[in-house]
C-alpha positions in Angstrom: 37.7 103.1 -32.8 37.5 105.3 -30.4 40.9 106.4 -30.5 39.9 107.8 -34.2 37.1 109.3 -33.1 39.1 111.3 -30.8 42.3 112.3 -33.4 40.1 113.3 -36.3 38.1 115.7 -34.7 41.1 117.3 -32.7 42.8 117.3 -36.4 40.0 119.2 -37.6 39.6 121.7 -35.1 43.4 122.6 -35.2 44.1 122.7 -39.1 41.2 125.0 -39.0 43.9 127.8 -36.9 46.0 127.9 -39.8 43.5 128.1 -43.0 42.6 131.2 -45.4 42.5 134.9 -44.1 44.4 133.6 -40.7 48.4 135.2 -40.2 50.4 132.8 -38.6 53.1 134.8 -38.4 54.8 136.1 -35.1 57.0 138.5 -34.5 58.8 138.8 -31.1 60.0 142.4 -31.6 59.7 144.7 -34.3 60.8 144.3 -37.9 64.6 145.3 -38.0 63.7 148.2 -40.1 61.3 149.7 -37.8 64.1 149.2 -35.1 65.7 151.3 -37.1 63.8 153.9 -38.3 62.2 154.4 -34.9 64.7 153.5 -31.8 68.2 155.4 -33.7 67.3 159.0 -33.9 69.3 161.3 -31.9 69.9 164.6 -31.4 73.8 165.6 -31.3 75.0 168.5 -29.3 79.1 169.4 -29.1 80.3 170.7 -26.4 83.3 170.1 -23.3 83.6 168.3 -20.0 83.8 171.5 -17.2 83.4 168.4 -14.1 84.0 165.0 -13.4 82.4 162.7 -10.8 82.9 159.2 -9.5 79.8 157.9 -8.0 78.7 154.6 -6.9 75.4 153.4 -7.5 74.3 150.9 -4.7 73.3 147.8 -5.4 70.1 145.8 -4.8 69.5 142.8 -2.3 66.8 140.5 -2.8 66.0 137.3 -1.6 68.6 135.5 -3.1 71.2 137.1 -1.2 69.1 137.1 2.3 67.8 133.5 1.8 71.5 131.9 0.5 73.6 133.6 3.1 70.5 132.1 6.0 70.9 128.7 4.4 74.5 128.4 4.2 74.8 130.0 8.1 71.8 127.4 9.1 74.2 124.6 8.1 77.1 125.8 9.2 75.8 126.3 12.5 74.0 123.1 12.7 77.3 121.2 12.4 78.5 122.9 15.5 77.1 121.0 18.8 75.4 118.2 19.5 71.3 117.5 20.1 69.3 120.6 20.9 72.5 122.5 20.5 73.3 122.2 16.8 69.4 123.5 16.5 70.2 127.0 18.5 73.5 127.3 16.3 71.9 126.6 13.3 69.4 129.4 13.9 71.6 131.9 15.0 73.9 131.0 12.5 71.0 131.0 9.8 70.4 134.8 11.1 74.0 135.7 10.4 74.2 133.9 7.2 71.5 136.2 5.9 72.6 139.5 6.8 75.8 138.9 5.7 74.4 137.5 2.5 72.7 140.3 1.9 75.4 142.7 2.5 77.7 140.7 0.0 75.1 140.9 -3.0 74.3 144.5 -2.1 78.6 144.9 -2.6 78.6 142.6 -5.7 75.9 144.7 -7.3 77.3 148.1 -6.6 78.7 149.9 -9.5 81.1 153.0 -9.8 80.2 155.2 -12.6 80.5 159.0 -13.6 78.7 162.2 -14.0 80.0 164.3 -16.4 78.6 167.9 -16.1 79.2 169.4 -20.2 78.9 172.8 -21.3 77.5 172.9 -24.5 79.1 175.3 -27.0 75.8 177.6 -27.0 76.6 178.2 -23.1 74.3 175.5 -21.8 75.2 172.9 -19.2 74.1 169.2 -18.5 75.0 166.7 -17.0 74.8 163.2 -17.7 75.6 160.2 -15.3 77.1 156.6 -17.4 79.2 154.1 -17.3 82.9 154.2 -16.3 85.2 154.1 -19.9 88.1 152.0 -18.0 90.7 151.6 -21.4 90.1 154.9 -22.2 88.1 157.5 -19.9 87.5 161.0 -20.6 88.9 164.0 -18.8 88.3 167.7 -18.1 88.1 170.1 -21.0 88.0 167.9 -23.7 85.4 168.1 -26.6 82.6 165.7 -26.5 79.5 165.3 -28.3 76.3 164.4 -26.6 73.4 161.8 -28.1 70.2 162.6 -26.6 67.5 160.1 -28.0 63.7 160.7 -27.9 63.4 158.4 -25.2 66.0 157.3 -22.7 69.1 157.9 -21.1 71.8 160.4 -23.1 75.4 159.3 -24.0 78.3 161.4 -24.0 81.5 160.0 -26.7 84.6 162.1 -27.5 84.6 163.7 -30.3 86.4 162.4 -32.9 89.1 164.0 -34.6 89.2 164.8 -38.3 92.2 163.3 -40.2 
């Protein structure tokens, strides 16, 4: 009896989320058409590439690097020596391990991309810093269009030619 007691209220008190006037409806981003309408707007400026540069963009270390590279060099070092021994290794070790762990994701997230300095056919010049094109990248003098949005970073694409 008293589990019934304890159901029919709980039943009561939940169906009563979900009655008249209530929207139960949830929406984790925006409709698609707001996407849209709202996040695909660019303005478009022609122009040609008057520089290229490589750059590399260092990456980031966090703890995962730091604290997998100590743990790794703690164990290591622990199975050298015996007794009191394997402890000292294990900590130096362990100090290692997380410098060098930390070096290796800072390589690992390190990435090479260009700037591209374009003079825009009414004399102006930007430049705009993205990622590499490895298939196909673009070179010096060649016309290019540029996507500005009205938020975020610009994109530069060659143009494309008329057939």
């Amino acid at each position: 009896m008293k589990a019934i007691t304890i159901i029919v209220p709980a039943a009561f008190l939940l169906s009563a989320c979900g009655g008249p006037g209530v929207d139960n409806i949830r929406y984790s981003n925006p409709p698609a058409a707001q996407q849209i309408v709202t996040s695909n707007t660019y303005s478009v400026n022609y122009g040609k590439i008057i520089d290229i540069r490589e750059i590399v963009v260092e990456g980031n270390h966090d703890a995962l690097g730091t604290y997998g590279g100590g743990l790794i060099g703690h164990q290591t070092g622990r199975v050298v020596g015996g007794g009191s021994g394997s402890r000292v290794a294990g900590a130096v070790a362990g100090v290692a391990g997380a410098i060098i762990g930390q070096a290796v994701q800072k390589k690992l997230t390190s990435e090479t991309v260009v700037e591209l300095t374009i003079q825009y056919d009414n004399g102006d010049v930007i430049a705009v810093v993205q990622a590499k094109d490895k298939e196909k990248p673009l070179a010096l003098e060649e016309p290019v269009r540029v996507l500005v949005p009205k938020t975020g970073p610009s994109r530069v694409e060659r143009v494309k030619e008329s057939s």
